[in-house]
Residue frames relative to the residue before (quaternion, step in Angstrom):
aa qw qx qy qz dx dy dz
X 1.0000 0.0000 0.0000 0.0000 0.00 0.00 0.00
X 0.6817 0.5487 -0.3278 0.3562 3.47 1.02 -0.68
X 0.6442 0.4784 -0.2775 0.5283 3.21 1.35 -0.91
X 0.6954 0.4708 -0.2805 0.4648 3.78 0.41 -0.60
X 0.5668 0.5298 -0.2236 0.5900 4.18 1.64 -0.71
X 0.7175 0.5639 -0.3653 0.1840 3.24 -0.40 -1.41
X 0.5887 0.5462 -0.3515 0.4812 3.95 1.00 -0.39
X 0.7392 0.3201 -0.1701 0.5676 3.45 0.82 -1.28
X 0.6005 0.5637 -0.4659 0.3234 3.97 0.62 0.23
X 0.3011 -0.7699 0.4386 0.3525 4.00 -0.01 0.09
X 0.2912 -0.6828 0.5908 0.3161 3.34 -1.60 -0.16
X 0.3715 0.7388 -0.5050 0.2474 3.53 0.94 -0.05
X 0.7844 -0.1697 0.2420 0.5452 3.74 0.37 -1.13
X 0.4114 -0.7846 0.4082 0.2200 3.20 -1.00 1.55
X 0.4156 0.8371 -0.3078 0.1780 4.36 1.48 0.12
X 0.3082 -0.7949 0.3391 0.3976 3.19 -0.52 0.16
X 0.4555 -0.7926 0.3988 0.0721 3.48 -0.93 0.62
X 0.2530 -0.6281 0.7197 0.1534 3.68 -0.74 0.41
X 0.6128 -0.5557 0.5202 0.2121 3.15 -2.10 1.20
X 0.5437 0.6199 -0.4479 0.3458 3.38 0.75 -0.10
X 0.4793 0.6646 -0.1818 0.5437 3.33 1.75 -1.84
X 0.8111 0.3916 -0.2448 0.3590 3.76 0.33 -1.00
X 0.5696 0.5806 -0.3215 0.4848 3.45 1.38 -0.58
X 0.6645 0.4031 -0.3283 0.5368 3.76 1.23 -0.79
X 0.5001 0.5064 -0.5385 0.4511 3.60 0.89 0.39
X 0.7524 0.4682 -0.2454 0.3931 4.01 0.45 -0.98
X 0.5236 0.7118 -0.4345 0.1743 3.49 1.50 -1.13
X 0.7051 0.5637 -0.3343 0.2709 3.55 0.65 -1.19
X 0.6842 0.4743 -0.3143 0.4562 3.26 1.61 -0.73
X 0.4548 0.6486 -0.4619 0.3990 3.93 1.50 0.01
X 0.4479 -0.6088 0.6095 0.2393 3.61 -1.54 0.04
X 0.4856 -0.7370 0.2700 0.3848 3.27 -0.59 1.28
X 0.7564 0.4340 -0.2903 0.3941 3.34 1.02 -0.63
X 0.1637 0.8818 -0.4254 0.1211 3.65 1.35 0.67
X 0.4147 -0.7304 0.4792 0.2548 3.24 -0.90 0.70
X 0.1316 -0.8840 0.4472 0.0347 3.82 -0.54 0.31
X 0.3906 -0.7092 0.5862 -0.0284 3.56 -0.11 1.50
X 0.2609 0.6361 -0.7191 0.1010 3.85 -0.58 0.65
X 0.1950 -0.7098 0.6744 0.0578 3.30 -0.53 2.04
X 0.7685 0.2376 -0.2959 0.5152 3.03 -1.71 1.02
X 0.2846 0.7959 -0.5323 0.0471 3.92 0.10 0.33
X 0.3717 -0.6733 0.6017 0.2156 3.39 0.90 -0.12
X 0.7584 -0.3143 0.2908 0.4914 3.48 -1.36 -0.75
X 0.5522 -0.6656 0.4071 0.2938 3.58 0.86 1.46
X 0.2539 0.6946 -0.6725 0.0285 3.96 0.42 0.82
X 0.5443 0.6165 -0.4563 0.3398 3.89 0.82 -0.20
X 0.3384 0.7801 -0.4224 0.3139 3.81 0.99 0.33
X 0.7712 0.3340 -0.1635 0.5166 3.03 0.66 -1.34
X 0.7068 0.4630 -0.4197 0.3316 3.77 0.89 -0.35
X 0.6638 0.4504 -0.3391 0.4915 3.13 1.40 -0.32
X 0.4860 0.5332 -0.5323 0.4429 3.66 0.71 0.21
X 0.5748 0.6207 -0.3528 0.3997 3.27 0.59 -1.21
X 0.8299 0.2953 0.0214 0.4728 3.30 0.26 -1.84
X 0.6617 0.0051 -0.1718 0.7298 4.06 1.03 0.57
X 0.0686 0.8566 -0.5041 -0.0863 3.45 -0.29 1.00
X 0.3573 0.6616 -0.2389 0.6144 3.27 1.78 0.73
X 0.6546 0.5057 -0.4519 0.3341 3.28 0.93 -0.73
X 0.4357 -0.3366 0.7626 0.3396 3.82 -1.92 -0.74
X 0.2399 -0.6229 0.7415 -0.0683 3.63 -1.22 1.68
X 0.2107 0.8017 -0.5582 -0.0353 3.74 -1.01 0.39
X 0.2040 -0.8307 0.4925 0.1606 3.73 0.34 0.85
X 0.0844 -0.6931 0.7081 -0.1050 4.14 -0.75 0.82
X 0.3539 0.6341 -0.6629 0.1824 3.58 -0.99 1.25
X 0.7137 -0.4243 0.3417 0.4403 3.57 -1.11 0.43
X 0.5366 -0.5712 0.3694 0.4994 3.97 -0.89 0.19
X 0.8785 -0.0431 -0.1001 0.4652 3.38 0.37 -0.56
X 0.0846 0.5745 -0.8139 0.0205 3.99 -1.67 0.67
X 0.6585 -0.4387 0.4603 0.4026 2.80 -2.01 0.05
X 0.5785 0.5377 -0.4481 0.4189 3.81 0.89 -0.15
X 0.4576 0.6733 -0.3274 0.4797 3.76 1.00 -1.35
X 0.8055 0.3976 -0.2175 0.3819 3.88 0.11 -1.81
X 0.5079 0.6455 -0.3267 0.4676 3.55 1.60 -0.34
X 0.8534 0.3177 -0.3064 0.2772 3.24 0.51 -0.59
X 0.2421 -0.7398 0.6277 -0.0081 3.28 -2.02 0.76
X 0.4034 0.7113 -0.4032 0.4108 3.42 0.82 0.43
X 0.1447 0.8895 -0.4283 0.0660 3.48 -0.37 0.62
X 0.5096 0.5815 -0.3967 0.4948 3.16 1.37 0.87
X 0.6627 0.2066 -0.3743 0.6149 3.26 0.76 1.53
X 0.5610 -0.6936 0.4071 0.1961 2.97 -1.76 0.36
X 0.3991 -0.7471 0.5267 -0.0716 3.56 -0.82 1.47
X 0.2627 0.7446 -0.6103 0.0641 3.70 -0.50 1.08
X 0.4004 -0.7444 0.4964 0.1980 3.08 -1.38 0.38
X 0.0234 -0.8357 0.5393 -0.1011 3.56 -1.39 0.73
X 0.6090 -0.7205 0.2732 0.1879 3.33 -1.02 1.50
X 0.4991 -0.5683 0.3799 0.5325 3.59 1.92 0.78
X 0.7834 0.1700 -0.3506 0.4843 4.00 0.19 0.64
X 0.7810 0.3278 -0.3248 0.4209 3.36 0.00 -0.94
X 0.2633 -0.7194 0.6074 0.2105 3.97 -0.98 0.02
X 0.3513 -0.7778 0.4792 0.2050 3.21 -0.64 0.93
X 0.4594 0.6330 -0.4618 0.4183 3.65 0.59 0.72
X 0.2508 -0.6493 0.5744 0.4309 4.13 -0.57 0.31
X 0.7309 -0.4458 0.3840 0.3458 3.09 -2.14 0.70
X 0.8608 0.1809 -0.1275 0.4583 3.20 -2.24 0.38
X 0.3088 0.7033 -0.5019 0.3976 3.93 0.76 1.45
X 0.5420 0.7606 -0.1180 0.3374 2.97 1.06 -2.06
X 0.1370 0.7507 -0.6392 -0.0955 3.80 -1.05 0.20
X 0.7146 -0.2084 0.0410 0.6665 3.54 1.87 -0.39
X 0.0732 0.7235 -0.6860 0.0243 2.74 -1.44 1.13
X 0.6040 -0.5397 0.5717 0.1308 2.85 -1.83 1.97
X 0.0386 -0.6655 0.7422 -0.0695 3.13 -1.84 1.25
X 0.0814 -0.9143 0.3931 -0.0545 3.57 0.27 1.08
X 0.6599 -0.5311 0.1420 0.5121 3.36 1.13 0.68
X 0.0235 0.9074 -0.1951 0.3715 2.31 0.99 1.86
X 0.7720 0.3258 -0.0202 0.5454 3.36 1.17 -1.53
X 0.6089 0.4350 -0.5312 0.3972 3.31 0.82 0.71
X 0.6107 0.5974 -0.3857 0.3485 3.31 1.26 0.70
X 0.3042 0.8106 -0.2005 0.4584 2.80 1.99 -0.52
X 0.1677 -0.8140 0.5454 0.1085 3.71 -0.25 1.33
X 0.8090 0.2195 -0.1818 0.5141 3.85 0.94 0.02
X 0.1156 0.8699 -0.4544 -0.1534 4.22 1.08 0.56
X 0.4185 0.7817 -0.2982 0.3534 3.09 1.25 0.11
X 0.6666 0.6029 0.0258 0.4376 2.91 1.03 -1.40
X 0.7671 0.5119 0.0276 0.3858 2.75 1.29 -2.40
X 0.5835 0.5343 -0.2785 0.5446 3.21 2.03 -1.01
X 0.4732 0.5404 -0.5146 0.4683 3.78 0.73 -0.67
X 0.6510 0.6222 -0.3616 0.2416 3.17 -0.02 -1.32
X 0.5662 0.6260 -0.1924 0.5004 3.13 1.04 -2.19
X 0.5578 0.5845 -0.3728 0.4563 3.77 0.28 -1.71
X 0.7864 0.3839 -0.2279 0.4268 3.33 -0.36 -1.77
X 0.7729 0.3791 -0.3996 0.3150 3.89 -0.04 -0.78
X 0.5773 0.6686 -0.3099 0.3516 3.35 1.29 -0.88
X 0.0478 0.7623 -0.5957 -0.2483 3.96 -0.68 0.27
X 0.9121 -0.3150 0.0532 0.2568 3.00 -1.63 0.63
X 0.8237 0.1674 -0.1228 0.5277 3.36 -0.29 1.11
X 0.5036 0.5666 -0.4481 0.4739 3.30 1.36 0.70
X 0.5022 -0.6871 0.5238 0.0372 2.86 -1.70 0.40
X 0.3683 -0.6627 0.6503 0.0481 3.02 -1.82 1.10
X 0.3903 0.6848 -0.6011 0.1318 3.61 -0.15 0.42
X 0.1506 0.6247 -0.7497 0.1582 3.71 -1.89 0.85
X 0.0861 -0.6082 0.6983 0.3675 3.30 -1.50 -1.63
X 0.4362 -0.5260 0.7278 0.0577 2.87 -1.85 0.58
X 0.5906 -0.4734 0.5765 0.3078 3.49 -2.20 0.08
X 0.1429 0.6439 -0.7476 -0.0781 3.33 -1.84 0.51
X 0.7225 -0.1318 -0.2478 0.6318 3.56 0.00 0.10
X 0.0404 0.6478 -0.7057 0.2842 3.72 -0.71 1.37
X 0.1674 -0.7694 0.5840 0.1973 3.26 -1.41 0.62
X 0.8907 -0.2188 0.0247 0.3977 3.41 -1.08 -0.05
X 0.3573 0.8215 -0.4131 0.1638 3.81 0.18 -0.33
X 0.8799 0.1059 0.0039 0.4631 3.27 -1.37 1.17
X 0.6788 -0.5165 0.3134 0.4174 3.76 0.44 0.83
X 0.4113 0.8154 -0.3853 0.1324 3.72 0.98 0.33
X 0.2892 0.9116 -0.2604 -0.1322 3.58 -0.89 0.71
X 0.4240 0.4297 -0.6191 0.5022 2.84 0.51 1.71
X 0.1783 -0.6202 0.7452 0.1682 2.82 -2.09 -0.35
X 0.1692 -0.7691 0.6161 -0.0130 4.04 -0.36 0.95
X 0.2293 -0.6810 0.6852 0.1186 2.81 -1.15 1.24
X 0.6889 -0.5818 0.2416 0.3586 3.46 -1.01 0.38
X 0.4280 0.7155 -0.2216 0.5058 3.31 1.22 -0.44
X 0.8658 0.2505 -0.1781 0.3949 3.26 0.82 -1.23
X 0.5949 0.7010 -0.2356 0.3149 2.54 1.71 -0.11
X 0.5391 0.5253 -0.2555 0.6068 3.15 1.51 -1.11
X 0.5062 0.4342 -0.5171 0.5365 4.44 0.70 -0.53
X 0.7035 0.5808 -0.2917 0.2874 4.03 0.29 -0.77
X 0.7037 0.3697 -0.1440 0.5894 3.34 0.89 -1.39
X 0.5840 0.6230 -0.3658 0.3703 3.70 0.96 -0.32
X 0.3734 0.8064 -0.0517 0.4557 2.85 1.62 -1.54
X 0.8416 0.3256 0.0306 0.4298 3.03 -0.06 -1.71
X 0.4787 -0.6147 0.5166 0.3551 3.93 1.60 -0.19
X 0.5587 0.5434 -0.4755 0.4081 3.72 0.91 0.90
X 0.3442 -0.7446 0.5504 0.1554 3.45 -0.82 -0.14
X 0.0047 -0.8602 0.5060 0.0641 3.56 -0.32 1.03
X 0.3865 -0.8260 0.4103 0.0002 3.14 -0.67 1.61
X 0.7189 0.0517 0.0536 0.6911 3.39 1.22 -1.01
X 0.1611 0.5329 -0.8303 -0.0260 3.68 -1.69 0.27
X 0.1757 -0.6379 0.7469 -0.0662 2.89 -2.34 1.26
X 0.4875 -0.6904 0.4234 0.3260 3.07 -1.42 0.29
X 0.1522 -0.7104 0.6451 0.2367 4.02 -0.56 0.05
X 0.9427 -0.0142 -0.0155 0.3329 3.31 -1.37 -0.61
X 0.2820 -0.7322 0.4969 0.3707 3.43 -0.16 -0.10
X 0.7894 -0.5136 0.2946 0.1625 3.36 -1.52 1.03
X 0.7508 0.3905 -0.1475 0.5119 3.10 0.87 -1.70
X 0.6219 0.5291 -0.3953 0.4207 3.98 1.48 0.15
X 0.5565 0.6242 -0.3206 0.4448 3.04 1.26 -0.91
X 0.7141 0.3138 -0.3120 0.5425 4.07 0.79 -0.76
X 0.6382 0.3773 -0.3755 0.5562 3.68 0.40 -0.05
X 0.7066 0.3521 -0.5011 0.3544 3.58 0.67 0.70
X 0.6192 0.5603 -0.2989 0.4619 2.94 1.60 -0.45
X 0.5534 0.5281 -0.3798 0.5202 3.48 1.30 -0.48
X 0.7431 0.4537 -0.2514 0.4228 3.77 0.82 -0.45
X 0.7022 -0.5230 0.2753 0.3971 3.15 1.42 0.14
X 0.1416 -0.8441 0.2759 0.4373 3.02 1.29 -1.03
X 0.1801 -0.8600 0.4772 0.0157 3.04 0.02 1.50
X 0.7151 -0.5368 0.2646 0.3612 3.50 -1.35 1.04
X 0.6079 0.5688 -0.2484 0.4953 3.54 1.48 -1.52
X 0.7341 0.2844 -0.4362 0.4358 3.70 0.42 0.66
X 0.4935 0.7178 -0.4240 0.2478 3.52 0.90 0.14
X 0.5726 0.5495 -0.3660 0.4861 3.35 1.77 0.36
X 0.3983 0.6320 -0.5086 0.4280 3.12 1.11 -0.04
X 0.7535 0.4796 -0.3597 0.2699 3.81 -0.02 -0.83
X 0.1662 0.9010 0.0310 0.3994 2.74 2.22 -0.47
X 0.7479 -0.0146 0.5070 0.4282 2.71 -1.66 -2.11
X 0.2958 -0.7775 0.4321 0.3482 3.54 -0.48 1.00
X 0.7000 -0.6071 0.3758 -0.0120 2.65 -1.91 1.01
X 0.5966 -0.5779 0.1184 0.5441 3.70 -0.58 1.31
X 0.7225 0.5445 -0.2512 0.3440 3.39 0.66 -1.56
X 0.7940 0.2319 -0.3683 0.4245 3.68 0.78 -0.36
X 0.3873 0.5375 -0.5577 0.5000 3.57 1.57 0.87
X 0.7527 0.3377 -0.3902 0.4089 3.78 0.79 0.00
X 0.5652 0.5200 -0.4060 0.4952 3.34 1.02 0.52
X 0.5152 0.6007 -0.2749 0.5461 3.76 1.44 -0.18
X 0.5960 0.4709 -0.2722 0.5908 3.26 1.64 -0.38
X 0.6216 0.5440 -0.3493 0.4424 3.08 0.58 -1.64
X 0.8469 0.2938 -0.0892 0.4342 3.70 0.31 -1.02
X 0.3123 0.5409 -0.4116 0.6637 3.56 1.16 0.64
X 0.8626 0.3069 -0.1467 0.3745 3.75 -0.06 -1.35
X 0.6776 0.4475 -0.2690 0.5179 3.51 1.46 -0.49
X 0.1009 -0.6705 0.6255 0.3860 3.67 1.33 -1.08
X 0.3075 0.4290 -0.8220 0.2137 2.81 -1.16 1.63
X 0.7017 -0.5819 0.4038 0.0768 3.42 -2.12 0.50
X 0.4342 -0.6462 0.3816 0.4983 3.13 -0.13 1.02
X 0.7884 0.2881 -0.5124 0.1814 3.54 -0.36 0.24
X 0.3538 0.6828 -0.3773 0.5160 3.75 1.70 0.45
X 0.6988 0.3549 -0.3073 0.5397 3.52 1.25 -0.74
X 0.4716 0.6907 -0.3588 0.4146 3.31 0.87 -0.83
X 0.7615 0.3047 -0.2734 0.5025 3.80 0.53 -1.71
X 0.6170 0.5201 -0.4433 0.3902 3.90 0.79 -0.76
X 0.6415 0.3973 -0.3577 0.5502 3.95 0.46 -0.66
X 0.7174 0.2683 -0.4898 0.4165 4.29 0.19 -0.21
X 0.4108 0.6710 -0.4344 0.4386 3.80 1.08 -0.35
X 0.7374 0.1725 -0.1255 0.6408 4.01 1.02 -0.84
X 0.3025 0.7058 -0.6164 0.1744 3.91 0.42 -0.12
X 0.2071 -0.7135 0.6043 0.2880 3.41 -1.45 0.25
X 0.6926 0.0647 -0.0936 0.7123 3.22 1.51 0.24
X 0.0027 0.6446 -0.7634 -0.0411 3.76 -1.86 0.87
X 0.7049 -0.4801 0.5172 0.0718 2.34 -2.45 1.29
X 0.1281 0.7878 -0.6024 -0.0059 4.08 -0.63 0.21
X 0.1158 -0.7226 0.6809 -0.0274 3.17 -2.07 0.31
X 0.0556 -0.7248 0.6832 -0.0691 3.37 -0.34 1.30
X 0.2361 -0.6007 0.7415 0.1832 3.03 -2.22 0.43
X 0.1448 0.6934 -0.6037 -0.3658 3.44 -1.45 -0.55
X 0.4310 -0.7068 0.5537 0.0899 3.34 -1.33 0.85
């Protein structure tokens, strides 16, 4: 993993991150009036961060007709299309970014689904979200991607992956689901989590670099953070 990671891991800071965190890494390189694709939006809560943070942009939300997230929404002060989990209803080379918010392990072809991405995106836009790797079941899901495979995928697909982070840690994510999920771990996704506060030790006490800690905490992640370009 180290040899096949190490390009796409940073050295900046060894934390874990949330796709939200990763979009304010790319913003400066977006156009203010950028359009924005958040495939899979559920009840479109990414609206308001991206107003906030491109208030100029074009918001478009794209999820399958129906999930149990889909029936949730009530918002109607934006615009809401639907799509058959591959094709995007937008014409090619439109795109400047589109949000994928743990998303593509639900995704019955990502293969397919990333081309897709490829095609809507125009030059020098971006892919950035996260997905599941050690995640358990949840919400019709079926995959899990380890990072490795992931970056063989989006490559694949005529993307470029620029950055992967870690998000939650694995070993919380099944002890929340074994527990039912209780409310008292929803900060974890958050606020980092026990297991990569014991790797922050682990690597604090050995001296290793924030990007040695970085690969040991995505190596257990129950979810990671990404960023693709195409060019």
């Amino acid at each position: 993993m180290w040899n096949e990671m190490q390009d796409y891991v940073p050295r900046d800071n060894p934390h874990q991150v949330t796709p939200e965190w990763m979009v304010q890494r790319v913003v400066d390189r977006l156009p203010a009036k950028s359009v924005i694709v958040d495939l899979g939006c559920g009840t479109g809560k990414s609206v308001d961060f991206f107003r906030e943070l491109l208030p100029e942009s074009t918001w478009i939300g794209v999820d399958i007709a129906d999930s149990p997230e889909v029936r949730q929404r009530r918002r109607t002060d934006v615009t809401f299309m639907e799509f058959d989990g591959i094709n995007i209803p937008v014409p090619s080379d439109s795109v400047d970014l589109v949000f994928s918010r743990q998303v593509l392990e639900h995704v019955r072809y990502p293969e397919v689904h990333l081309k897709d991405v490829a095609r809507v995106l125009k030059r020098d836009g971006y892919l950035v979200g996260s997905t599941s790797h050690l995640e358990p079941d949840h919400s019709f899901q079926f995959w899990n991607f380890t990072p490795y495979g992931f970056k063989e995928i989006v490559q694949d697909a005529g993307l470029i992956l620029e950055e992967i982070r870690p998000g939650i840690d694995g070993l919380t994510l099944v002890r929340r689901t074994y527990k039912g999920r209780p409310q008292t771990y929803s900060k974890y996704f958050t606020d980092q989590s026990p297991l990569n506060l014991e790797i922050d030790c682990w690597g604090k006490n050995t001296k290793r670099n924030n990007r040695q800690i970085l690969m040991r905490k995505l190596s257990v992640c129950g979810q990671f953070c990404f960023s693709c370009i195409i060019k």
